[in-house]
C-alpha positions as CSV (number, residue, x, y, z in Angstrom):
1,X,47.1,30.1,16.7
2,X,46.7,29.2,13.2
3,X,47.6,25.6,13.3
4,X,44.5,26.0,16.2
5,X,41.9,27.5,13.9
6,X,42.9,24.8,11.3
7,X,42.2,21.6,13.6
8,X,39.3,23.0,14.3
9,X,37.7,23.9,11.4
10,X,39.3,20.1,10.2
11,X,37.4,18.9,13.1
12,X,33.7,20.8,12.1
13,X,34.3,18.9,8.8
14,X,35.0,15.5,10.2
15,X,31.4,16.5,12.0
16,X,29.8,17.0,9.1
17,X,30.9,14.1,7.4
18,X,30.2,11.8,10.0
19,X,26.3,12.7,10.6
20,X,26.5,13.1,6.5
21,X,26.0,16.6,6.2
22,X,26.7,18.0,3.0
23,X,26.1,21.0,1.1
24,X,24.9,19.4,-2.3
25,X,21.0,17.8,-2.0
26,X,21.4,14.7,-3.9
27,X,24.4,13.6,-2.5
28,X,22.6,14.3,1.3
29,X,19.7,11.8,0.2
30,X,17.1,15.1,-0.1
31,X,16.7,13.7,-3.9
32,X,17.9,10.7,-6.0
33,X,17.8,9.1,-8.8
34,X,17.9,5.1,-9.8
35,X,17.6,3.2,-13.0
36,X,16.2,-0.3,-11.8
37,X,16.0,-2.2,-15.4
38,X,14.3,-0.2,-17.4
39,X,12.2,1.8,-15.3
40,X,13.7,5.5,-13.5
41,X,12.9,5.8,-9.7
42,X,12.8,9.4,-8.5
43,X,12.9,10.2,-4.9
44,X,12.4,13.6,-4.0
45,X,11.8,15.6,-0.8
46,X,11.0,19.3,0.1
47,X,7.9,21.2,-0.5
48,X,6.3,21.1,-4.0
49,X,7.9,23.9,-5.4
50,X,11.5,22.3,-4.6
51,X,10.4,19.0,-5.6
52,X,9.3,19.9,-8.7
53,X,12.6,21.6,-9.5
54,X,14.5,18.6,-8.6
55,X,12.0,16.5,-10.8
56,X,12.8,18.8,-13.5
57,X,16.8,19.1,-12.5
58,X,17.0,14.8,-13.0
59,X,14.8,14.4,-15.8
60,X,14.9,17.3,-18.1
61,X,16.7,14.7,-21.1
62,X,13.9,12.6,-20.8
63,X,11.3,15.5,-20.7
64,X,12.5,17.0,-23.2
65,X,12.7,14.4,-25.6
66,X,9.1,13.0,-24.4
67,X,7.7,16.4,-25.4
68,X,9.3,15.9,-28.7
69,X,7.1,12.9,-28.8
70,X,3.8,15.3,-28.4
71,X,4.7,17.8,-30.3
72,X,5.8,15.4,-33.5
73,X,2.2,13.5,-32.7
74,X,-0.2,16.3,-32.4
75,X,1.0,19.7,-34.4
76,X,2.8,17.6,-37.1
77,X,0.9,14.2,-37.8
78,X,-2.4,15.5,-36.8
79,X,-1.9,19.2,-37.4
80,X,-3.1,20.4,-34.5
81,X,-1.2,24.4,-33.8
82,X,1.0,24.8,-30.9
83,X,-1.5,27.2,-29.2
84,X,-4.5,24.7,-28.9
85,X,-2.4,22.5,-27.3
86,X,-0.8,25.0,-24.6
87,X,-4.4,26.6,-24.2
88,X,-6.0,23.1,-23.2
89,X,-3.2,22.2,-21.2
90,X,-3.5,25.5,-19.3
91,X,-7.2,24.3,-18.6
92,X,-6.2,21.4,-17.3
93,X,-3.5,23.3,-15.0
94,X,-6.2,25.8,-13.7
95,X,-7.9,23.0,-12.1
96,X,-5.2,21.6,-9.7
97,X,-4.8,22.8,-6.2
98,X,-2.2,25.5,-5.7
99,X,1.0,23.5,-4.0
100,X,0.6,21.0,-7.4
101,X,0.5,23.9,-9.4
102,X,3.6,25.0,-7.6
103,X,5.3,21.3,-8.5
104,X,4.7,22.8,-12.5
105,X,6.9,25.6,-12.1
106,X,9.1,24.2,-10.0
107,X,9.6,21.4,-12.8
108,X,9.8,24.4,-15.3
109,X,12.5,26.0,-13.0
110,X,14.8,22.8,-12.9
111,X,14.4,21.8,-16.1
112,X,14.8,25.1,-18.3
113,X,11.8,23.9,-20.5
114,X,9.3,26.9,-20.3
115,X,6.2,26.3,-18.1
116,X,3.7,26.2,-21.7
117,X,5.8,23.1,-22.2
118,X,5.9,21.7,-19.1
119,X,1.8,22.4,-18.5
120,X,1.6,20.6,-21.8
121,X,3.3,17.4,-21.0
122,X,1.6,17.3,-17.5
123,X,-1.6,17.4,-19.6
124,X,-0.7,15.1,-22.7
125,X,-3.3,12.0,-22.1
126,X,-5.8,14.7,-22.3
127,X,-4.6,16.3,-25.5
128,X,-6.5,13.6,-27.5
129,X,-9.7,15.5,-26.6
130,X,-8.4,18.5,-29.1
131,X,-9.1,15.8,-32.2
132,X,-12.2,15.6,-33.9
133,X,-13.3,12.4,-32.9
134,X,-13.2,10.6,-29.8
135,X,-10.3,9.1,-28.7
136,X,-10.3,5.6,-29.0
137,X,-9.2,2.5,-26.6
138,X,-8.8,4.9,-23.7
139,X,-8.9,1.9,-22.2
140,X,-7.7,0.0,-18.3
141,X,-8.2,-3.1,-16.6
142,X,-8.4,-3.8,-12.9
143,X,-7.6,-7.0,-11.3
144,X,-7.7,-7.8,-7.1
145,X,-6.9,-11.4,-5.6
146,X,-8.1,-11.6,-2.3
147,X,-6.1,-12.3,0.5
148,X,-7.5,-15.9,1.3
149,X,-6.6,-17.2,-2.3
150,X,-2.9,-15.6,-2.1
151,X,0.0,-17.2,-0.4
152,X,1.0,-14.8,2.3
153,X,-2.5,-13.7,3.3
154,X,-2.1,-10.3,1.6
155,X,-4.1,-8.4,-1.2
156,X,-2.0,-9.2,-5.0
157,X,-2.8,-6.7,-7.2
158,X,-2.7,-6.2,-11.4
159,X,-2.7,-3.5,-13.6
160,X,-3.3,-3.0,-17.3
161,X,-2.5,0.7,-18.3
162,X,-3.9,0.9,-22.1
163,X,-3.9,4.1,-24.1
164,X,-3.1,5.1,-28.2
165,X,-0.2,6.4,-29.6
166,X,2.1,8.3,-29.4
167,X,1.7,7.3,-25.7
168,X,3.2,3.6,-26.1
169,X,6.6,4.8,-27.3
170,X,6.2,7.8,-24.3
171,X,5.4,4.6,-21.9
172,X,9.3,3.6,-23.1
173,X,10.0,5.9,-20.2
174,X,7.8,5.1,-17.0
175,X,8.8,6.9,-14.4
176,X,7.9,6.2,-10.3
177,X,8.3,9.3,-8.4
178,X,8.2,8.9,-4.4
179,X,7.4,12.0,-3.2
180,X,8.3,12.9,0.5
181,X,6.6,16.4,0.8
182,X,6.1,17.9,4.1
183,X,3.4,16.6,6.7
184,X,2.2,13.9,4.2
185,X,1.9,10.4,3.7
186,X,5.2,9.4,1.7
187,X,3.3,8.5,-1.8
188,X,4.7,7.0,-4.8
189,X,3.6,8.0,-8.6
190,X,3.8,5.4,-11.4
191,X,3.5,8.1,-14.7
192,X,4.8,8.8,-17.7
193,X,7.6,11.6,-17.8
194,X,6.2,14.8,-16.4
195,X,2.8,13.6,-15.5
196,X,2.4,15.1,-11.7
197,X,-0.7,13.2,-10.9
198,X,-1.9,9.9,-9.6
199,X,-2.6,7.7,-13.1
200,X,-1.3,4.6,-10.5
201,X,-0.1,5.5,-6.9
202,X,0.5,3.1,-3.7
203,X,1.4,4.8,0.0
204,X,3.9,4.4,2.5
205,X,0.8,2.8,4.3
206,X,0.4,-0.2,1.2
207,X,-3.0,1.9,-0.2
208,X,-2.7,1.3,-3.7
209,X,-4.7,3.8,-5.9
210,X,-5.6,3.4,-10.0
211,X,-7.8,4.8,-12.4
212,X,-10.0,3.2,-15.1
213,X,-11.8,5.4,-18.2
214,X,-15.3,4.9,-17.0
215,X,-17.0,7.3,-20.2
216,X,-18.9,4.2,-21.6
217,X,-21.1,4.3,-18.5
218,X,-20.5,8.0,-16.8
219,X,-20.7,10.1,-20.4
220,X,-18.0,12.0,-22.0
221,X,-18.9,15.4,-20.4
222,X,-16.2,17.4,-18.8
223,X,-16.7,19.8,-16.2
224,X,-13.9,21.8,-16.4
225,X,-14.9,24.6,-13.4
226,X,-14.1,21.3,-10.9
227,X,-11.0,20.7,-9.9
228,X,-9.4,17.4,-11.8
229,X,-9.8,14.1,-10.2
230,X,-6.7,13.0,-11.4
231,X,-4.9,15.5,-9.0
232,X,-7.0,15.1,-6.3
233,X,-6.2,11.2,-6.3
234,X,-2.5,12.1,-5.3
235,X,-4.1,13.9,-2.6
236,X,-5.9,11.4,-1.0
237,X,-2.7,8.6,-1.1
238,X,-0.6,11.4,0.8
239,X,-3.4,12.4,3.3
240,X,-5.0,9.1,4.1
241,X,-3.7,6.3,7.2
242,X,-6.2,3.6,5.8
243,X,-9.2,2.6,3.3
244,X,-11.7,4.7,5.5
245,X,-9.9,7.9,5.3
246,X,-9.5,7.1,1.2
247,X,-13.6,6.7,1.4
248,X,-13.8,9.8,3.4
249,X,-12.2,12.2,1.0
250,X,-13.3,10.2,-2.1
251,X,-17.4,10.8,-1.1
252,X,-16.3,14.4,-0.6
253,X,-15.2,14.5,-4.3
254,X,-17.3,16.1,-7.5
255,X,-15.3,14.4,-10.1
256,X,-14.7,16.7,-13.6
257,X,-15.2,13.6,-16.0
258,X,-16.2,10.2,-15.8
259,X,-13.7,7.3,-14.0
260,X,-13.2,4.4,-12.1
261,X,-11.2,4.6,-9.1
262,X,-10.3,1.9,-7.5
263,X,-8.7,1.0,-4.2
264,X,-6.8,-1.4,-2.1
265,X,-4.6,-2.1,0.6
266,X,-3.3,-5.8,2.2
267,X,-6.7,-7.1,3.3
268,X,-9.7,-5.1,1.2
269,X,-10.5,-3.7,-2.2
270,X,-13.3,-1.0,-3.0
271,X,-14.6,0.8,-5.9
272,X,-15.8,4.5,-6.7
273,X,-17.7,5.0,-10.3
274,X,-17.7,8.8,-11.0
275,X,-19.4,10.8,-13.5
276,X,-19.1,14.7,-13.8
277,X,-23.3,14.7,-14.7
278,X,-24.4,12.0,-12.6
279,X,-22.3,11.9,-9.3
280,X,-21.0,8.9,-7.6
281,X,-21.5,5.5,-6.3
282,X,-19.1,3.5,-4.6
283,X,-18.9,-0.3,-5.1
284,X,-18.1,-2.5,-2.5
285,X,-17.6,-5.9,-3.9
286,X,-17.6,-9.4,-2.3
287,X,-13.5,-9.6,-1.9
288,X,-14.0,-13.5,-0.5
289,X,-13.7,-13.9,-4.7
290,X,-12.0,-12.2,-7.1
291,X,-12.7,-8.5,-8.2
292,X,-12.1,-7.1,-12.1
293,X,-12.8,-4.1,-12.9
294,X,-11.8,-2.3,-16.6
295,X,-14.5,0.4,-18.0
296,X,-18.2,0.2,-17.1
297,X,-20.0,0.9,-14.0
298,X,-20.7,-2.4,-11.7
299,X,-22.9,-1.0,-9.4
300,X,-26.3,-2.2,-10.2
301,X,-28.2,0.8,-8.4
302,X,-27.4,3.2,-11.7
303,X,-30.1,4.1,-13.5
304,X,-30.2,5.2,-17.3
305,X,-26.4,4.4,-18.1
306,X,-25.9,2.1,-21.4
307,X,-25.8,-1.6,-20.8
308,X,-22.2,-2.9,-21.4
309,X,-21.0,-4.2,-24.4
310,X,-17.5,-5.1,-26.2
311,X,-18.2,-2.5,-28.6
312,X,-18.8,0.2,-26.5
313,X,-16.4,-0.3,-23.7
314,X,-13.3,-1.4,-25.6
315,X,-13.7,-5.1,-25.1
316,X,-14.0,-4.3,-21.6
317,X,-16.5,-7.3,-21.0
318,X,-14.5,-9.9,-22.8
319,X,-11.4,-8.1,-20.9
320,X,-13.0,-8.4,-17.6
321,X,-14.9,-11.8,-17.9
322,X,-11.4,-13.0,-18.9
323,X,-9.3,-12.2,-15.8
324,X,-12.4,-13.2,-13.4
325,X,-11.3,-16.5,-15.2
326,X,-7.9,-16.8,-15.4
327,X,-7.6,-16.6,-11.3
328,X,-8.2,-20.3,-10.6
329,X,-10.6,-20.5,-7.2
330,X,-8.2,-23.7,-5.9
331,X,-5.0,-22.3,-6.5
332,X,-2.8,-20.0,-3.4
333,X,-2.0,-17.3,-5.9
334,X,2.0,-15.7,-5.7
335,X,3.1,-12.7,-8.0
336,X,4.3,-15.2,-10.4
337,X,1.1,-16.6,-10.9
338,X,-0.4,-13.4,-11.4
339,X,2.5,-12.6,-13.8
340,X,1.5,-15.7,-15.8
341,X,-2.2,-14.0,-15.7
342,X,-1.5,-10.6,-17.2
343,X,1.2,-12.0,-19.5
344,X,-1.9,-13.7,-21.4
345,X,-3.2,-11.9,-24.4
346,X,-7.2,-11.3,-25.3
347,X,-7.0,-13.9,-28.0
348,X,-5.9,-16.7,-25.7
349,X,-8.3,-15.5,-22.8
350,X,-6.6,-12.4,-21.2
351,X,-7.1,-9.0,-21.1
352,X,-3.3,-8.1,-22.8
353,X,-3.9,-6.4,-26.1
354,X,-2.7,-4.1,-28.5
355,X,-3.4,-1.1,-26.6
356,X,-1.8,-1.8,-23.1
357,X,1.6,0.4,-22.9
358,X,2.5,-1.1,-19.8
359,X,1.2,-3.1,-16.9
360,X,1.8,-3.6,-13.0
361,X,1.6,-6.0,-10.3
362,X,1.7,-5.1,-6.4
363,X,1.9,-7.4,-3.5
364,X,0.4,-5.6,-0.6
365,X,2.2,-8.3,1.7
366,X,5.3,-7.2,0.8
367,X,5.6,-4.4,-1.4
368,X,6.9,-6.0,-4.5
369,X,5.7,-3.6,-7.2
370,X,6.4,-4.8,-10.8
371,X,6.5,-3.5,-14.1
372,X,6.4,-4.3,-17.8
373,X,6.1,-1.8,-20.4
374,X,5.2,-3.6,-23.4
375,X,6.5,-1.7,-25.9
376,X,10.2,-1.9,-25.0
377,X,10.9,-5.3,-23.0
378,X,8.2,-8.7,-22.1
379,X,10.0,-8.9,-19.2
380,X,8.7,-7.9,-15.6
381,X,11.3,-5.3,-13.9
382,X,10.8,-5.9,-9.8
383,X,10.9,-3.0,-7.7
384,X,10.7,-3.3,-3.7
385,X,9.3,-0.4,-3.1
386,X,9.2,-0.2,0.8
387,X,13.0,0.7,0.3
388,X,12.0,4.1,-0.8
389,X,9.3,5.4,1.6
């Protein structure tokens, strides 16, 4: 009889092994981790709460030492006090949505940081607004290659992410998070460590979502009884099928500051210029040529917002009119060509400067994303992303 009971429970373990049932998450695939060069890929499953905890669980060395970072920047090199920093941050926390607020403590849970701490390092690109002056080269650039002038028919897409220190040694540690969360569009994250947000995000579906600083032309005001835009981007990539969804929610949206979104899948690019006192207006560019966008308004229907100028909008004409052109008219563009593009710096006609902590590319054809962060490496690190949706 016991020799019985023994084969079988033998057997229920051969079952579970075979179907690869297992009683510890990361090993069952719910959540994983992978260093691809230099970049950390994140996959995580679950609702928010649990995959914000395992967020926290597989990153809380880099966390922790990115929020030394923030701390060493803003309480001892600009003497700001620990308070004003955890009050702003809590701000910025009251205005997400409850399940994203949920990913916070969840991170807070797995990590064993406290949730002050982990509120603050969600919020650090806004912490320069706690400094007397405005923050300078808040910068972005935008660049979309239309399908007819790319080699497999498909949309190529490049990204400038610029920002100040202390946030180019924090870009050291880019992080993609795919997040699986229930009854959503599987959506990927590129951030910095422990921003849960869409700075960058592209979709199971190839919609690729990124922001752009758009203050120069929309005003500095914040509105901070809105929720933020910057959390309501993630929403849209995990509850939209296509561009027209995207457009849906995005005319549905009072934005909390002024910014640039832009959008893209394989075969289309559009544009939505925000402003927390003036409203919106989407741009809908002529994508038989190439589009650039980087931090002023394009729609000409505004009326009343500054003219643009290098001094006002961080170079942002010279870094716009020098991507339009860089992408040559007679030339079937591949992401190595477009790697040769964004590898050029302003003074030899690009958009590449001293302020850009890291930069993308993304083939909508085929879901090559890649990455630079140009702090720590000038090469590109190639990540296919369609692997992890």
């Amino acid at each position: 009889m016991k020799n019985r009971i023994l084969w079988i429970i033998l057997g229920l373990i051969s079952i579970f092994i075979a179907f690869g049932i297992c009683w510890d998450d990361n090993e069952s695939g719910k959540k994983k981790i992978h260093k691809i060069g230099e970049i950390t890929l994140v996959e995580l499953h679950g609702s928010e709460w649990e995959m914000g905890r395992d967020y926290g669980q597989m990153l809380k060395g880099t966390l922790i030492s990115t929020l030394d970072i923030i701390k060493n920047y803003f309480i001892q090199q600009q003497q700001i006090c620990y308070n004003a920093l955890a009050t702003h941050a809590d701000v910025f926390f009251d205005r997400y949505p409850y399940p994203y607020q949920e990913f916070i403590h969840g991170m807070a849970e797995g990590s064993g940081i406290n949730l002050d701490d982990c509120k603050i390092l969600n919020a650090m690109e806004t912490l320069p607004e706690l400094l007397a002056e405005e923050p300078d080269q808040a910068a972005c650039a935008f660049l979309a290659i239309p399908p007819s002038m790319t080699e497999r028919n498909g949309t190529i897409l490049g990204r400038n992410y610029d920002f100040p220190a202390p946030f180019d040694r924090i870009a050291k540690n880019l992080i993609i998070t795919v997040l699986h969360a229930y009854d959503a569009m599987p959506s990927a994250i590129i951030s910095m460590p422990g921003q849960i947000y869409c700075p960058s995000c592209i979709n199971a579906n190839g919609i690729f979502i990124e922001l752009n600083n758009g203050m120069p032309s929309g005003g500095s005001t914040v509105t901070i009884d809105r929720e933020s835009l910057l959390i309501q981007l993630l929403r849209v990539s995990q509850n939209s099928f296509d561009l027209e969804q995207v457009e849906q929610q995005l005319r549905a949206i009072e934005s909390d500051y002024s910014l640039i979104i832009n959008v893209a899948n394989r075969q289309d690019v559009r544009s939505y210029e925000f402003s927390s006192v003036l409203g919106m207006k989407p741009f809908t560019p002529d994508f038989t040529t190439p589009f650039v966008s980087t931090n002023f308004y394009l729609n000409p229907a505004w009326k009343g917002v500054p003219e643009p100028t290098d001094e006002d909008t961080w170079l942002g004409v010279t870094r716009r009119n020098n991507l339009l052109s860089l992408v040559q008219s007679n030339t079937l563009h591949t992401v190595e060509t477009v790697m040769n593009i964004m590898d050029r710096d302003i003074d030899h006609g690009g958009a590449l400067w001293d302020f850009t902590i890291y930069q993308m590319i993304f083939d909508t054809s085929t879901f090559r994303l890649l990455l630079k962060v140009n702090m720590e490496t000038q090469e590109w690190t190639e990540i296919l992303l369609q692997d992890f949706f």
